[in-house]
C-alpha positions as CSV (number, residue, x, y, z in Angstrom):
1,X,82.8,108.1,119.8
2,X,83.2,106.1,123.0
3,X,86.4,103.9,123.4
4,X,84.1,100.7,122.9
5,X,82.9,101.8,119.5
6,X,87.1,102.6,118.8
7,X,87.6,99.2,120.0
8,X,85.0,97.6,117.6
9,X,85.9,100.1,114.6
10,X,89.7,99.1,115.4
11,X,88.4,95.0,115.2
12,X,86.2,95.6,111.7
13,X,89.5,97.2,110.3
14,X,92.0,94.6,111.8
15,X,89.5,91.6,110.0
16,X,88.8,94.1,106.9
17,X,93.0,93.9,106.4
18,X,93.4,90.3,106.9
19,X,90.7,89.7,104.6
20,X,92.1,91.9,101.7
21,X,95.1,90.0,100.5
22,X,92.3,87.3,99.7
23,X,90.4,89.5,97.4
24,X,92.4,91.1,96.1
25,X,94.3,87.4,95.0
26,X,90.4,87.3,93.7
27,X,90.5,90.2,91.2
28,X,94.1,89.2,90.1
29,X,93.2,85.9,89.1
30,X,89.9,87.1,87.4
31,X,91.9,89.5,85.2
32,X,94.8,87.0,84.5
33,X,92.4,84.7,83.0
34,X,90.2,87.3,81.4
35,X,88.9,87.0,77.9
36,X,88.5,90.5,77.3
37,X,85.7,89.1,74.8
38,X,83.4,87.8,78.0
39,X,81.1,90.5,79.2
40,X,79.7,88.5,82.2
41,X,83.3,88.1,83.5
42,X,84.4,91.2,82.7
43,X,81.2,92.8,84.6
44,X,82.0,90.0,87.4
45,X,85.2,91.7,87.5
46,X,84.4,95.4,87.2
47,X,81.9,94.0,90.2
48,X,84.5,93.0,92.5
49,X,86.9,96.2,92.0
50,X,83.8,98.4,92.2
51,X,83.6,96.9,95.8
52,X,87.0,97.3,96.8
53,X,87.5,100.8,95.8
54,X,84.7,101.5,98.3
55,X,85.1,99.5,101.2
56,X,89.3,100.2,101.0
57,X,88.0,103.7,101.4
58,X,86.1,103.3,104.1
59,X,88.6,101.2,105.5
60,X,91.0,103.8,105.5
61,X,93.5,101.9,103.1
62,X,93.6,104.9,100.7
63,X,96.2,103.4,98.4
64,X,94.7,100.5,98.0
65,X,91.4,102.3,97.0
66,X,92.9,104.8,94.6
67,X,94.6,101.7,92.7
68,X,91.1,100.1,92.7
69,X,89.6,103.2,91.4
70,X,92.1,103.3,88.4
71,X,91.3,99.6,87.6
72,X,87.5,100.3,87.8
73,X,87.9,103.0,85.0
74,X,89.4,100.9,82.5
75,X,87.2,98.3,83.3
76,X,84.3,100.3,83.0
77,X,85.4,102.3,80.0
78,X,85.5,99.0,78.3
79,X,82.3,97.9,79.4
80,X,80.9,101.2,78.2
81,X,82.5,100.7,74.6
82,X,84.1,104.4,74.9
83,X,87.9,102.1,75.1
84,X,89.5,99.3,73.3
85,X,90.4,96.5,75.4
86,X,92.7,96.0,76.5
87,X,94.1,99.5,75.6
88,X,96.3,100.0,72.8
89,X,97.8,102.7,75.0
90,X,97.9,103.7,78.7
91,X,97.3,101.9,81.6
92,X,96.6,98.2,81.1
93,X,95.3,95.7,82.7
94,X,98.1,93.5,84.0
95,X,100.2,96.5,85.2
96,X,96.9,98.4,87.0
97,X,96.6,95.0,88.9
98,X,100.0,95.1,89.7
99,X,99.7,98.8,90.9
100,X,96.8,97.3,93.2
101,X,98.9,94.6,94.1
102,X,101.9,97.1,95.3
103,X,99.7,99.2,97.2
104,X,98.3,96.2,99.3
105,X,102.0,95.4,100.0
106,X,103.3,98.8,101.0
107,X,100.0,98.9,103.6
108,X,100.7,95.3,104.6
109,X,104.6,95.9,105.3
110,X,103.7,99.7,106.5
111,X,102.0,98.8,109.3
112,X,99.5,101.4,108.2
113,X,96.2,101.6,106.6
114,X,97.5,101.9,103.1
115,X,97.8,106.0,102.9
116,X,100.6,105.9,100.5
């Protein structure tokens, strides 16, 4: 890789992380006013997770993705029917948004991409 594609890498992540905080504010407020009921939100949402577990990823904001990832299950499993939701038991929905939450603090206050 020459130092100009470094360089432009480097810029793509620097705008990737001052974008995050934005969506993931997005996916917060989607599940905080979920109605677990809605399918077309809930797909919305599994939609917008979905794509933050991937570009995080590529991103290099590991955390972050692995939190994603774990929200993307449950929402996923409920879209396929195979679990209640919200869950009688295990992870739920406010606290795996919090997880996501904590991770995009620990990267933002780490200086680092998020491998926590």
């Amino acid at each position: 890789m020459t130092a100009g594609q470094r360089e432009r890498l480097e810029s793509l992540r620097r705008d990737y992380a001052r974008d995050l905080p934005k969506r993931i504010r997005a996916i917060a407020d989607a599940a905080t006013s979920l109605d677990p009921t809605d399918r077309e939100r809930l797909e919305s949402l599994h939609h917008l997770v979905h794509r933050l577990t991937g570009s995080a990823a590529i991103y290099g904001f590991t955390g972050v993705s692995r939190a994603a990832s774990a929200l993307e299950a449950l929402i996923y499993a409920a879209l396929a029917g195979t679990a209640a939701f919200p869950p009688e038991r295990g992870p739920d929905l406010a606290g795996l948004v919090a997880a996501l939450e904590s991770e995009l603090a620990a990267a933002m206050t780490s200086g680092t991409k998020g491998d926590t």
